[in-house]
BALOBA-1460 file (C-alpha; in Angstrom, 3 decimals):
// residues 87
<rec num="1" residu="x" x="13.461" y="-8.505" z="6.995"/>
<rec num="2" residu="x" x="10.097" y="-7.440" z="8.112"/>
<rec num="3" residu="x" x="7.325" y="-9.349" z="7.299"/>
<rec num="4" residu="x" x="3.240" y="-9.418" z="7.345"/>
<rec num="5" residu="x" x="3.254" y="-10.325" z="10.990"/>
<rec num="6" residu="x" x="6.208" y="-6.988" z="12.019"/>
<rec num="7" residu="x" x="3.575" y="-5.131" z="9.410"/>
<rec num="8" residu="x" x="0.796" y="-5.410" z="11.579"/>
<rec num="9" residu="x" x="2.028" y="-4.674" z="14.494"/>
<rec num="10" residu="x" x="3.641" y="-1.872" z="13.406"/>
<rec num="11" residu="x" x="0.343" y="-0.267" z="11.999"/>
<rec num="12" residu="x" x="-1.327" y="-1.046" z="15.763"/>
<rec num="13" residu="x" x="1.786" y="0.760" z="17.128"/>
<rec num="14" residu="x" x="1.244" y="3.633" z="15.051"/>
<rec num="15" residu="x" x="-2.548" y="4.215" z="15.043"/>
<rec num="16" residu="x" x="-2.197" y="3.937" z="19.020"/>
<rec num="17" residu="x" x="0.359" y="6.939" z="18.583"/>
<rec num="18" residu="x" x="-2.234" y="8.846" z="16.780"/>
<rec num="19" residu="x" x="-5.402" y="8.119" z="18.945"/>
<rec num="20" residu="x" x="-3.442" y="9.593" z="21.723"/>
<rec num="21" residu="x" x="-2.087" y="12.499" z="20.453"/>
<rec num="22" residu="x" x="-5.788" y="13.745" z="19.661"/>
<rec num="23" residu="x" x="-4.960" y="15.608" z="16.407"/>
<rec num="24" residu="x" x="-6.060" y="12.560" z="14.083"/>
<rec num="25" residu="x" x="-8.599" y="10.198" z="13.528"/>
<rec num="26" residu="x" x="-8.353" y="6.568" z="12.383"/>
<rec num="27" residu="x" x="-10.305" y="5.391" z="9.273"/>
<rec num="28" residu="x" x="-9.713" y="1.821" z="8.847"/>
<rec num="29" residu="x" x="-11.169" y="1.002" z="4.930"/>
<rec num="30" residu="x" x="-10.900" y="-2.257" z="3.479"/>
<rec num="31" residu="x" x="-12.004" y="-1.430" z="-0.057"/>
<rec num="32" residu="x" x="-10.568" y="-3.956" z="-2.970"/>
<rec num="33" residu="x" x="-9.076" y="-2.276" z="-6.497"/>
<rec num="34" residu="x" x="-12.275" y="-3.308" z="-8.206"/>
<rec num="35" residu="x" x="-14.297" y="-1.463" z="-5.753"/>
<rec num="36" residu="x" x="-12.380" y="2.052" z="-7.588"/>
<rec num="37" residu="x" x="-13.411" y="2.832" z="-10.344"/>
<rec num="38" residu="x" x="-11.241" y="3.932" z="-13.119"/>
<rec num="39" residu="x" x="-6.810" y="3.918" z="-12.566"/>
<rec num="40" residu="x" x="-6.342" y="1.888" z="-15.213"/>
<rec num="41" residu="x" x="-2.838" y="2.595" z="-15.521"/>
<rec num="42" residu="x" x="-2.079" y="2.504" z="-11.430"/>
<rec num="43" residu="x" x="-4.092" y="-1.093" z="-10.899"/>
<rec num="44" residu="x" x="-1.858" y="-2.188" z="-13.755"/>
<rec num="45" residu="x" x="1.416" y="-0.988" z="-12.036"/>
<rec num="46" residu="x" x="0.361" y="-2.377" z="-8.793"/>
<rec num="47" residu="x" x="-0.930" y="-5.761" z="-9.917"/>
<rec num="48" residu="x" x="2.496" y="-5.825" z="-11.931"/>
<rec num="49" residu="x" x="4.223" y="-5.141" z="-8.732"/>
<rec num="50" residu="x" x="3.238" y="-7.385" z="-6.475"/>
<rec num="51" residu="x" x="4.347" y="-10.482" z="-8.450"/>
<rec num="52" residu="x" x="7.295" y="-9.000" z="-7.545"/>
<rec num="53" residu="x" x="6.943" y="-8.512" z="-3.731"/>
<rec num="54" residu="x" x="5.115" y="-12.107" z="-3.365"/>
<rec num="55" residu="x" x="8.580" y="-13.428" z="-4.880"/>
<rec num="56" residu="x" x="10.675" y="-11.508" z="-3.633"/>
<rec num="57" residu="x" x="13.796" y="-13.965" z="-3.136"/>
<rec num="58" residu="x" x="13.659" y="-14.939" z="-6.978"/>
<rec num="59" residu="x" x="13.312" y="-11.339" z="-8.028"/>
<rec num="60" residu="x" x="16.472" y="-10.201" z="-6.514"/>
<rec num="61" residu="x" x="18.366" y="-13.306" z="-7.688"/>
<rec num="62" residu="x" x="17.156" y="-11.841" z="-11.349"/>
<rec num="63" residu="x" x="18.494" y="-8.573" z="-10.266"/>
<rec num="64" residu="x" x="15.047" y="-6.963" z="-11.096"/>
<rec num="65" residu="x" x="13.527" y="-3.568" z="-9.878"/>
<rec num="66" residu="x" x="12.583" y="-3.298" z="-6.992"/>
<rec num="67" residu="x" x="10.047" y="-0.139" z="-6.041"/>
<rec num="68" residu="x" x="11.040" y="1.386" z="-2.704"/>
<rec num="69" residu="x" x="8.003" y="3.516" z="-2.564"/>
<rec num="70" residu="x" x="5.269" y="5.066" z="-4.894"/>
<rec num="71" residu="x" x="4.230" y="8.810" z="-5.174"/>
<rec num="72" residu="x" x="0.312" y="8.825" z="-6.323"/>
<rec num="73" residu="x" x="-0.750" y="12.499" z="-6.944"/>
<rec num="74" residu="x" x="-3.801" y="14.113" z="-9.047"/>
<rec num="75" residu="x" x="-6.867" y="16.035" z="-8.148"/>
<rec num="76" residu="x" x="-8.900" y="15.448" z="-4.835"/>
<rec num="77" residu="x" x="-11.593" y="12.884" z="-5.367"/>
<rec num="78" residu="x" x="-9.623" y="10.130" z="-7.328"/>
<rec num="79" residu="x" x="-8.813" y="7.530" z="-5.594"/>
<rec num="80" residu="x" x="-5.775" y="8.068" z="-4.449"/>
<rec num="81" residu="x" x="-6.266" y="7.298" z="-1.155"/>
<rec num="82" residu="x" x="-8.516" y="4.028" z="-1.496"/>
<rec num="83" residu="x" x="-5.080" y="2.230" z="-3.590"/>
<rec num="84" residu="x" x="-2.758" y="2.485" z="-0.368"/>
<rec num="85" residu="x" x="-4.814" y="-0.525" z="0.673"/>
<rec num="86" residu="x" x="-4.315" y="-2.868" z="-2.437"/>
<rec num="87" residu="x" x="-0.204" y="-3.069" z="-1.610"/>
């Protein structure tokens, strides 16, 4: 199982990848969900979510959902991009 430790090592593996291919750029932002405005519905989901992934063990004893993924997608300028760091 990989955990918060293989996580960030894997995200320094990968942004090396991309600094030395030269096509991408690195933006490291370390905004919070109250920093967004608006999402109501999405910070709801998430916060939901993660009392599932921070038990994680118990949840799958309870045989309860659990998200592989999420697809966020509406208009340029929404967000969207600032929530892949609340996860």
């Amino acid at each position: 199982m990989i955990d918060a430790k293989d996580k960030e090592l894997i995200l320094k593996e990968k942004e090396q990848i991309i600094k030395k291919s030269g096509i991408l750029e690195i933006f490291t932002d370390n905004s919070k969900m109250q920093d967004v405005g608006g999402l109501a519905n999405l910070k709801k989901y998430l916060d939901d979510k993660s009392q599932i992934f921070n038990k994680l063990s118990e949840a799958r004893k309870f045989g309860i959902d659990i998200p592989k993924g999420i697809l966020i997608v509406s208009m340029p300028g929404c967000g969207k991009s600032l929530c892949r760091c609340w996860w």
